[in-house]
C-alpha positions as CSV (number, residue, x, y, z in Angstrom):
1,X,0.0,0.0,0.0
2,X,2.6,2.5,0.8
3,X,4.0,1.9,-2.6
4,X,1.0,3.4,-3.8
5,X,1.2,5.7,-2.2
6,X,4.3,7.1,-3.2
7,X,3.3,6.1,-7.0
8,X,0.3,8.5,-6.7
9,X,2.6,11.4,-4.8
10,X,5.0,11.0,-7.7
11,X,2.1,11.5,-10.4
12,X,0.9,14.1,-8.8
13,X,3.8,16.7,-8.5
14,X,5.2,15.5,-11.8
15,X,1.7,16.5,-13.5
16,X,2.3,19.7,-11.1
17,X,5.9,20.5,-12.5
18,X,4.4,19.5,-16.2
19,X,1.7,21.7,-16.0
20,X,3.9,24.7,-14.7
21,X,6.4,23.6,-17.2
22,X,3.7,24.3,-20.5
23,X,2.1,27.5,-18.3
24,X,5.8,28.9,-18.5
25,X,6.6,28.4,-22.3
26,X,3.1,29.8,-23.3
27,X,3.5,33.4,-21.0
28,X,7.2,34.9,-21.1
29,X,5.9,38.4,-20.0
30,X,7.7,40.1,-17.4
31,X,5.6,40.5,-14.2
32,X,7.0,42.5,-11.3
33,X,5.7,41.6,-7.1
34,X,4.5,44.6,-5.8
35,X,4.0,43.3,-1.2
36,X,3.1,46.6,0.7
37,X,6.6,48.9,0.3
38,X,8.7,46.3,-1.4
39,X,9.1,45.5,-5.3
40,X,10.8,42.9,-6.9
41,X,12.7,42.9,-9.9
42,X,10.8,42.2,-13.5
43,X,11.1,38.5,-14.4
44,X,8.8,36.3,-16.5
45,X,5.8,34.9,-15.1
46,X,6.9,31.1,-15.6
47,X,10.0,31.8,-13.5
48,X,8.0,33.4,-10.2
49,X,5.5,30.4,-10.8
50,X,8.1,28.0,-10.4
51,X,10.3,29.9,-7.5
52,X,7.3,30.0,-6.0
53,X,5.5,26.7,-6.5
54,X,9.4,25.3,-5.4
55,X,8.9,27.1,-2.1
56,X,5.2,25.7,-1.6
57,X,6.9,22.0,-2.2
58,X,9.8,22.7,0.4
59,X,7.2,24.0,2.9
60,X,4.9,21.7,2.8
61,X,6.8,18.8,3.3
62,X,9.1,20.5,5.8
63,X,6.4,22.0,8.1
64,X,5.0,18.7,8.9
65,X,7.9,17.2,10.3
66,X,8.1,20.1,12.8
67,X,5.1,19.5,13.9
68,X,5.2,15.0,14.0
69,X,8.5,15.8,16.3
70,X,6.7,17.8,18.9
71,X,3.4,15.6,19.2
72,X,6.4,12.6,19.9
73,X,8.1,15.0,22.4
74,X,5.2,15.1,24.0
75,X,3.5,11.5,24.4
């Protein structure tokens, strides 16, 4: 069963990093982050979609390990 599992996480974030992979290609316009006082820099949409979908990935599988470690401390 846990095989499965992991064959259906790997589907899933390869369709993810497909799907972001044909968005990119199709809009190269240059998009710039405006977040209260700060701006960032001009780069094409595909790029920030990736950075950021990159970040999402890290954070959601790093955030739940914090979390599992302290319910262990804990019990």
């Amino acid at each position: 069963m846990k095989s499965f599992t992991n064959l259906l996480s790997s589907l899933i974030l390869a369709t993810l990093v497909i799907a972001i992979a044909i968005f990119s290609i199709q809009n190269i316009q240059d998009v710039s982050v405006k977040f209260l006082t700060f701006e960032s820099i001009t780069i094409p949409v595909g790029v920030l979609l990736a950075f950021c979908s990159g970040i999402g990935i890290i954070l959601g599988w790093f955030i739940p390990l914090l979390f599992s470690r302290q319910r262990t401390r804990r019990s």
